[in-house]
C-alpha positions as CSV (number, residue, x, y, z in Angstrom):
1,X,0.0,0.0,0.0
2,X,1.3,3.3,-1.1
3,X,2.3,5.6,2.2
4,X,1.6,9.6,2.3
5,X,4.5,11.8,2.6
6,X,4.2,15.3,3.5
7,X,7.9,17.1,3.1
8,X,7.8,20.2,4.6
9,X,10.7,23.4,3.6
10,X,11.2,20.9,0.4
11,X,13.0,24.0,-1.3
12,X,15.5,24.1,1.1
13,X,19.2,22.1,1.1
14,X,17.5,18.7,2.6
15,X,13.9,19.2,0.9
16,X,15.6,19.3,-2.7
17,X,17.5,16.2,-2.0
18,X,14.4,14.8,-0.4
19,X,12.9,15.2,-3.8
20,X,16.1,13.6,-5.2
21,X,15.8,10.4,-2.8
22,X,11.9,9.8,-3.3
23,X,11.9,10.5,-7.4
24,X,10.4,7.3,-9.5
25,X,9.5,5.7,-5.5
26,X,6.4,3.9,-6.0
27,X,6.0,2.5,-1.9
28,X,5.2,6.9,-1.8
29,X,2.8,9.6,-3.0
30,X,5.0,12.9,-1.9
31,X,3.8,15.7,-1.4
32,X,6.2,18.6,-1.3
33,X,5.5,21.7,0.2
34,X,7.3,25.2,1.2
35,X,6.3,28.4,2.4
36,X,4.4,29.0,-1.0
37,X,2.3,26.2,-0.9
38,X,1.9,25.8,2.6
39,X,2.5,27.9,5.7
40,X,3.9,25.6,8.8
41,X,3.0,29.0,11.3
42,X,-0.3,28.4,10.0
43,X,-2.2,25.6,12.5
44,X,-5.6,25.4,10.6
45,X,-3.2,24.9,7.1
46,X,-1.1,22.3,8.3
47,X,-4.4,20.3,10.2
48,X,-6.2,20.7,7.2
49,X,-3.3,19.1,4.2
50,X,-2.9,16.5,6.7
51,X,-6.6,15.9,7.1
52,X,-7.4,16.1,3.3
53,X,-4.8,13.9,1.9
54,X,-4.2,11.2,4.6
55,X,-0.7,12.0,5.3
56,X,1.2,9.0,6.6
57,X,4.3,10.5,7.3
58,X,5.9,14.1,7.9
59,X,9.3,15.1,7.5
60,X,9.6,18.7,8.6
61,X,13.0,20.0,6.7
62,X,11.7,23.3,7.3
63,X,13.8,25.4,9.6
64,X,15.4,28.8,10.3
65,X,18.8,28.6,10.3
66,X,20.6,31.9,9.9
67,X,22.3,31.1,13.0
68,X,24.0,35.1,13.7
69,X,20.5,36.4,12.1
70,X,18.6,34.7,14.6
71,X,20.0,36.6,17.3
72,X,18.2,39.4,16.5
73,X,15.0,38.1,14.9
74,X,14.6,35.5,17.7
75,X,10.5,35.8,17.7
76,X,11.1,35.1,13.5
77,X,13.3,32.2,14.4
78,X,11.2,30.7,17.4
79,X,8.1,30.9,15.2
80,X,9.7,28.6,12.4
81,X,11.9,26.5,14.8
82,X,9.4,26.3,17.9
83,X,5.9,26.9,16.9
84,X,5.4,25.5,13.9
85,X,6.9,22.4,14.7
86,X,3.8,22.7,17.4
87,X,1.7,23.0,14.5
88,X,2.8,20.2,12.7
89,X,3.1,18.0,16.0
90,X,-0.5,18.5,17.2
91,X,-1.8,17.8,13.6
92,X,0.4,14.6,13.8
93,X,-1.2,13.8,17.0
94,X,-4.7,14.5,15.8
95,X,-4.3,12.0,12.4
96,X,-2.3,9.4,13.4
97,X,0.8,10.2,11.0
98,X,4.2,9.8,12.1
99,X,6.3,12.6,12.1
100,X,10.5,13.0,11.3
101,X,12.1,15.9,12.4
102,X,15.1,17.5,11.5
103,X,17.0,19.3,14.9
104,X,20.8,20.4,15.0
105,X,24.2,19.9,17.0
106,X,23.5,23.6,18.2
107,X,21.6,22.1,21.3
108,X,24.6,21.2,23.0
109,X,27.1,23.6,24.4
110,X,30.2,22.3,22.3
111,X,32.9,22.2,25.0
112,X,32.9,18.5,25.0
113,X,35.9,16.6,23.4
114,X,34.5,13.6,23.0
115,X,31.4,12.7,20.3
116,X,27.9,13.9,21.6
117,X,25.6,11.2,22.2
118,X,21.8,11.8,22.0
119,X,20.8,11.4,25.8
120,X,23.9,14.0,26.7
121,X,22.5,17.0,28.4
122,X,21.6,19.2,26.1
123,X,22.9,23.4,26.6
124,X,22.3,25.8,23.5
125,X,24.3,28.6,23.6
126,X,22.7,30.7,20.8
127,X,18.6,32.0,19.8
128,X,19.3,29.2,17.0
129,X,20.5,26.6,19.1
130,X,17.3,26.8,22.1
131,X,14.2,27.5,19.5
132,X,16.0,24.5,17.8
133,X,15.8,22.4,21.0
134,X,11.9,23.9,22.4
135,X,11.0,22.4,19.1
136,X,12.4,19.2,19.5
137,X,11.0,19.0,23.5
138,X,7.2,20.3,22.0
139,X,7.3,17.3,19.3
140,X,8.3,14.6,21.8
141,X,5.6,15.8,24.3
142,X,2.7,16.0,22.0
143,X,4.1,13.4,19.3
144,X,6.0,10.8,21.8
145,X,6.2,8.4,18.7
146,X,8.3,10.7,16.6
147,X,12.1,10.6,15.2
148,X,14.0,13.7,16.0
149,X,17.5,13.7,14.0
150,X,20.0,16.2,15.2
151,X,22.3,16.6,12.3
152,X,25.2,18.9,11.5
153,X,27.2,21.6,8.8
154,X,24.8,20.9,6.2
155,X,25.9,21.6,2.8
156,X,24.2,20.5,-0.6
157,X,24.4,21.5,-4.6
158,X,21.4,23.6,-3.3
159,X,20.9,26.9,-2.0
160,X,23.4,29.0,0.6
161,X,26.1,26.8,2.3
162,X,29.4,26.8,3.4
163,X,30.8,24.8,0.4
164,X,29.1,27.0,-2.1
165,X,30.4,30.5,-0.3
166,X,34.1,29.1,0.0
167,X,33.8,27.8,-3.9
168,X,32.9,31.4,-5.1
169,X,34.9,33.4,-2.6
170,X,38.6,30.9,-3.7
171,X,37.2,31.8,-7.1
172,X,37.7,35.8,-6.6
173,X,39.8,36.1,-3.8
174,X,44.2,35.3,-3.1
175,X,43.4,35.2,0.6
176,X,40.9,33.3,2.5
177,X,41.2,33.4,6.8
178,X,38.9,30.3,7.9
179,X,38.3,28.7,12.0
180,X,40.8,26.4,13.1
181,X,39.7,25.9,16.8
182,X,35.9,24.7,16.0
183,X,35.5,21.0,15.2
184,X,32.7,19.2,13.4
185,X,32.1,16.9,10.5
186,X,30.6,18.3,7.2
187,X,27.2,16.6,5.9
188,X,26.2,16.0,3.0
189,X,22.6,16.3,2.6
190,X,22.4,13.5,0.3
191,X,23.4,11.3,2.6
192,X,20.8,12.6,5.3
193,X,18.1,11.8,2.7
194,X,18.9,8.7,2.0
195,X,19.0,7.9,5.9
196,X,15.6,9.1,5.8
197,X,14.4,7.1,3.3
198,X,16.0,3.9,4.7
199,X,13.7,5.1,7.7
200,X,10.5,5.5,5.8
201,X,10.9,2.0,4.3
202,X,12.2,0.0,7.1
203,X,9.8,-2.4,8.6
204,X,9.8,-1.2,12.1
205,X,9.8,2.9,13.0
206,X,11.6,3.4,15.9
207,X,10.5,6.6,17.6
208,X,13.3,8.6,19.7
209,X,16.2,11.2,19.0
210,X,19.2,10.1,16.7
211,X,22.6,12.2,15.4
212,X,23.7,11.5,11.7
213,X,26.4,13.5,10.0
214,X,28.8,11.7,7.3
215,X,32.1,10.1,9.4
216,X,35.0,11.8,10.0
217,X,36.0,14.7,11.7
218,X,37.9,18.1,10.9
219,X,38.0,22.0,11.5
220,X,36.6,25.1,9.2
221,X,40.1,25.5,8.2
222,X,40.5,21.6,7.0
223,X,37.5,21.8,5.4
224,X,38.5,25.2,3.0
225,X,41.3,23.6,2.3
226,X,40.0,20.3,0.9
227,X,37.2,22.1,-0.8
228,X,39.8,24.1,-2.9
229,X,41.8,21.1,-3.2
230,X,39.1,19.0,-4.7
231,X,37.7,21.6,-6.6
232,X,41.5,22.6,-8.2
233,X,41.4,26.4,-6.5
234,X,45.1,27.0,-6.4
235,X,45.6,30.7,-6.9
236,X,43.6,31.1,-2.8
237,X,46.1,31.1,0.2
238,X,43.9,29.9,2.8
239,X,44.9,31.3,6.7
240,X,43.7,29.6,9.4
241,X,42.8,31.7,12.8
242,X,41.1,31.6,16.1
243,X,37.1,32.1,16.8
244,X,38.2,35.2,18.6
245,X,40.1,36.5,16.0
246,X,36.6,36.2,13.6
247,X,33.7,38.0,16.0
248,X,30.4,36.8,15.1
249,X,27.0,37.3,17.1
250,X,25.7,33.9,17.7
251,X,28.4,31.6,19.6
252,X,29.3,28.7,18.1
253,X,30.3,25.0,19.3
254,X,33.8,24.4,19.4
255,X,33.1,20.4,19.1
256,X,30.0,19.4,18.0
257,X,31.0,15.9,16.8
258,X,27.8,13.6,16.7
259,X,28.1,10.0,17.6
260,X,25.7,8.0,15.7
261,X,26.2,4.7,16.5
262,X,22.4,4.5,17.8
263,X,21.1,5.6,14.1
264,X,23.6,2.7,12.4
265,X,22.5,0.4,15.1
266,X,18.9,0.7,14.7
267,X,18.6,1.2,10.7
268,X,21.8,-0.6,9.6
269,X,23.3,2.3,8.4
270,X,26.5,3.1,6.4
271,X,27.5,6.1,6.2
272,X,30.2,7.3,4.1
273,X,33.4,9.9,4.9
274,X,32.7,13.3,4.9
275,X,35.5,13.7,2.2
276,X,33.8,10.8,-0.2
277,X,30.7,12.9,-0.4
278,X,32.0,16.4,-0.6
279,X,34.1,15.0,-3.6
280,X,30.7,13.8,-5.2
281,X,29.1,17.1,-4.2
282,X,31.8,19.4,-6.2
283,X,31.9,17.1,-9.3
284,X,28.0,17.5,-9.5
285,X,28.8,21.3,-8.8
286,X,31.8,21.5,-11.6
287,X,29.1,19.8,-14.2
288,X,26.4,22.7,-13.5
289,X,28.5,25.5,-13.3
């Protein structure tokens, strides 16, 4: 029997690749919305396209994310991040569909230095970061049977990223300074997808939190580095420096390394190396350019 999916911010980085993961997927009749076709701050909107088309499943993709933005449009960013996943949670609740959630490493305070497991305290340290985690804490109260994934430095073909801004910025500049003291591991969006699918057509769906990012590990610096490398910027010198030596408005984690053993437990997951898919990511780039 064919399962209803509603994918919510579906033009964003993990909604287009969303589309990209479910195309020719005859187990599921998608149903792809975004701010045009369907406002998540809306209650009576998201109740009624759950209502009318008998939506199985929701994966909210939809998020704000302008992490130093948010610190001053924090009622902006804790409608998106907070309230409408309220929206879609009650709805959930109300018609029996199961809901995935996306959620971030910002809800932890990133002085660890060792990999974040999911039942770690959580301590957000930016607007982002604690409108982010009130989401997460709404969807598991109304919607106990949900899958929150906390993912991390999300980068895709698609949209604004970091991959995208470093490509154009090696392309016109002979100096680049880039973080050295903040560790995490770049995701490909792809790969988050396809977790999701191997979610959606697993036999069992295991409610609770989870972490995925790709494996491996490495600093802002290492990662401008390999991006130019792979993409053959040579005429860049890339500089790395200290978080206090680049001021920005939100803080940001200095580790925010996600252990997922609990999402390649439960789903038989393999994930591949940060570097594998970032490789894949610029070659697609390089052929659209």
């Amino acid at each position: 029997m064919t399962k209803k999916i509603l994918i919510t911010g579906a033009n964003g980085q993990l909604g287009h690749e969303m589309r990209n993961a479910l195309k020719g997927n005859n187990r599921f009749e998608c149903i792809f919305t975004d701010v045009a076709e369907l406002d998540i701050c809306n209650a009576e909107a998201v109740k009624q396209i759950i209502a009318d088309n008998h939506i199985d499943y929701i994966v909210n993709c939809a998020a704000y994310t302008q992490v130093d933005k948010a610190e001053d449009n924090a009622e902006l960013c804790k409608k998106i991040n907070t309230d409408a996943v309220e929206n879609l949670a009650r709805a959930a609740a109300d018609y029996g569909a199961r809901m995935i959630h996306i959620s971030t490493d910002y809800v932890f305070n990133g002085r660890g230095y060792s990999p974040y497991t999911e039942d770690m305290p959580p301590d957000p340290q930016s607007v982002y970061g604690s409108t982010k985690l009130e989401g997460e804490k709404i969807l598991t109260d109304i919607c106990p049977e949900s899958i929150i994934i906390r993912t991390a430095w999300l980068y895709s073909p698609y949209g604004n990223n970091f991959v995208k801004t470093m490509l154009h910025l090696g392309e016109e500049r002979e100096e680049l300074s880039v973080v050295a003291d903040q560790i995490g591991t770049p995701t490909c969006a792809a790969d988050l997808a396809q977790a999701i699918l191997v979610i959606l057509q697993a036999d069992t769906f295991v409610p609770g939190t989870y972490h995925f990012s790709d494996e491996g590990v490495c600093s802002w610096y290492d990662f401008t580095v390999t991006i130019h490398r792979l993409a053959g910027i040579t005429t860049c010198r890339v500089t790395p420096i200290r978080s206090d030596e680049y001021p920005s408005k939100a803080h940001r984690p200095f580790y925010s390394v996600l252990d997922k053993s609990k999402i390649k437990k439960t789903y038989g997951l393999t994930i591949p190396h940060w570097y594998e898919s970032l490789s894949n990511c610029i070659k697609l780039l390089q052929e659209t350019h």
